[in-house]
C-alpha distance (Angstrom), angle and dihedral (degrees) to the residues before:
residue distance angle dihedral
X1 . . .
X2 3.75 . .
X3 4.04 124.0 .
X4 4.35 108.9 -139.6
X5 3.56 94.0 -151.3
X6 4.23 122.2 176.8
X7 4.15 96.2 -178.5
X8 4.09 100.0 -70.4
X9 3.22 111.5 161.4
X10 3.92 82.3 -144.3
X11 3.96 94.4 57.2
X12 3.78 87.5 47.5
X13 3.73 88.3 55.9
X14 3.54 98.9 47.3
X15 3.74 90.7 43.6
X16 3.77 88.5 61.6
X17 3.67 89.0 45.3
X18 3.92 95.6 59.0
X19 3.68 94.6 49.4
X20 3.45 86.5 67.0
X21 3.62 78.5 70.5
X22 4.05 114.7 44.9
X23 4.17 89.3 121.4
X24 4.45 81.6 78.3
X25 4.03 97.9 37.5
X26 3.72 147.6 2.6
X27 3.90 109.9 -113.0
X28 3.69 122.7 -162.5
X29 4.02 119.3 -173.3
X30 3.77 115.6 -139.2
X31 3.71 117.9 -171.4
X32 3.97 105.9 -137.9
X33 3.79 98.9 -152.0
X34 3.83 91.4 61.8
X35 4.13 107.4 100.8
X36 4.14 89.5 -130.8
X37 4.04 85.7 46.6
X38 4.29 93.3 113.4
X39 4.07 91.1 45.0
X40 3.27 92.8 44.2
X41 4.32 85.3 60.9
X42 3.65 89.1 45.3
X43 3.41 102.3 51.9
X44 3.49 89.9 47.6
X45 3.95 98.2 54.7
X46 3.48 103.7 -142.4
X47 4.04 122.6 -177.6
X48 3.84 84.5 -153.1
X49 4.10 137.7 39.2
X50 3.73 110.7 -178.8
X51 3.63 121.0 -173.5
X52 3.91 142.9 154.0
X53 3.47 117.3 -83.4
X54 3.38 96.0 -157.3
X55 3.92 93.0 51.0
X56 4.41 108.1 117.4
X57 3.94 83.5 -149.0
X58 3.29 96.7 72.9
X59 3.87 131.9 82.4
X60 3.45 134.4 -153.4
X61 3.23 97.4 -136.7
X62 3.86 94.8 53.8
X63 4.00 79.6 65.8
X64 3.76 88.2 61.2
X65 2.82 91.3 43.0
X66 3.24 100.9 57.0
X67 4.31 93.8 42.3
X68 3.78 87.7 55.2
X69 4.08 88.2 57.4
X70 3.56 100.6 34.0
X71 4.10 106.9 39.8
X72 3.74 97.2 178.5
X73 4.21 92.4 46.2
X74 3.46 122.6 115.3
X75 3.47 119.0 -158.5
X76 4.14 112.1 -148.3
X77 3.69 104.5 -152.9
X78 3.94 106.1 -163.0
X79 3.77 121.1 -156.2
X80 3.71 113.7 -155.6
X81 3.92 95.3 -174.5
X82 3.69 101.1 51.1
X83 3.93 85.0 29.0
X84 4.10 86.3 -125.0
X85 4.16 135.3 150.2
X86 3.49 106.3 -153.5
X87 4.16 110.1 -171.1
X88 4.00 116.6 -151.7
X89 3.64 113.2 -165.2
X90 4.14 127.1 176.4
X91 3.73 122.5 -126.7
X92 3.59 119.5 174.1
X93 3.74 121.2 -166.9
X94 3.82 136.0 -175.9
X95 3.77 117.9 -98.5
X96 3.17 124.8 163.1
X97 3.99 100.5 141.8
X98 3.65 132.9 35.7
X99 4.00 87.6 -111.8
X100 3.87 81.6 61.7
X101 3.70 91.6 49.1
X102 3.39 97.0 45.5
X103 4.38 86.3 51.4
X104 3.76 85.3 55.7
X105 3.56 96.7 42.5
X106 3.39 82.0 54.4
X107 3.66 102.6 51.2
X108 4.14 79.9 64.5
X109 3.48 100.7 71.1
């Protein structure tokens, strides 16, 4: 598991919290305004990124980015304000009709 963190007081918190916990996961800390930040995740092959939602440091296309290299990730978006964990998760389907499209349209209901 790897903690995005961009200098939140909240992220540093919760970062201290979960090493309370390192018997149930490995935790790595990444600091998102460093330039090597999303390699750093990937070469660490984390099944989880968590980071603050709320945190100006942090892109949303760095969370693509990250989706697209990592498949199985899921990214745990915490909210401190509306005290909310919002997962992201990738799926990629094949579509190369609108029948297909419509199929995984489908599968979204």
């Amino acid at each position: 598991m790897v903690v995005l963190r961009g200098g939140s007081l909240f992220t540093e918190g919760v970062t201290r919290r979960l090493q309370d916990h390192l018997d149930k996961f490995d935790l790595k800390v990444v600091d998102a305004r460093r330039c090597d930040a999303i390699a750093q995740i990937v070469a660490a092959q984390p099944t989880a990124v968590i980071l603050d939602d709320s945190d100006p440091s942090l892109e949303e296309d760095s969370i693509k980015q990250l989706l697209v290299a990592l498949p199985c990730l899921k990214v745990v978006c915490l909210n401190p304000a509306l005290a909310q964990v919002q997962v992201i998760q990738w799926e990629q389907q094949q579509a190369s009709e609108v029948r297909d499209l419509v199929r995984v349209l489908g599968l979204l209901d």
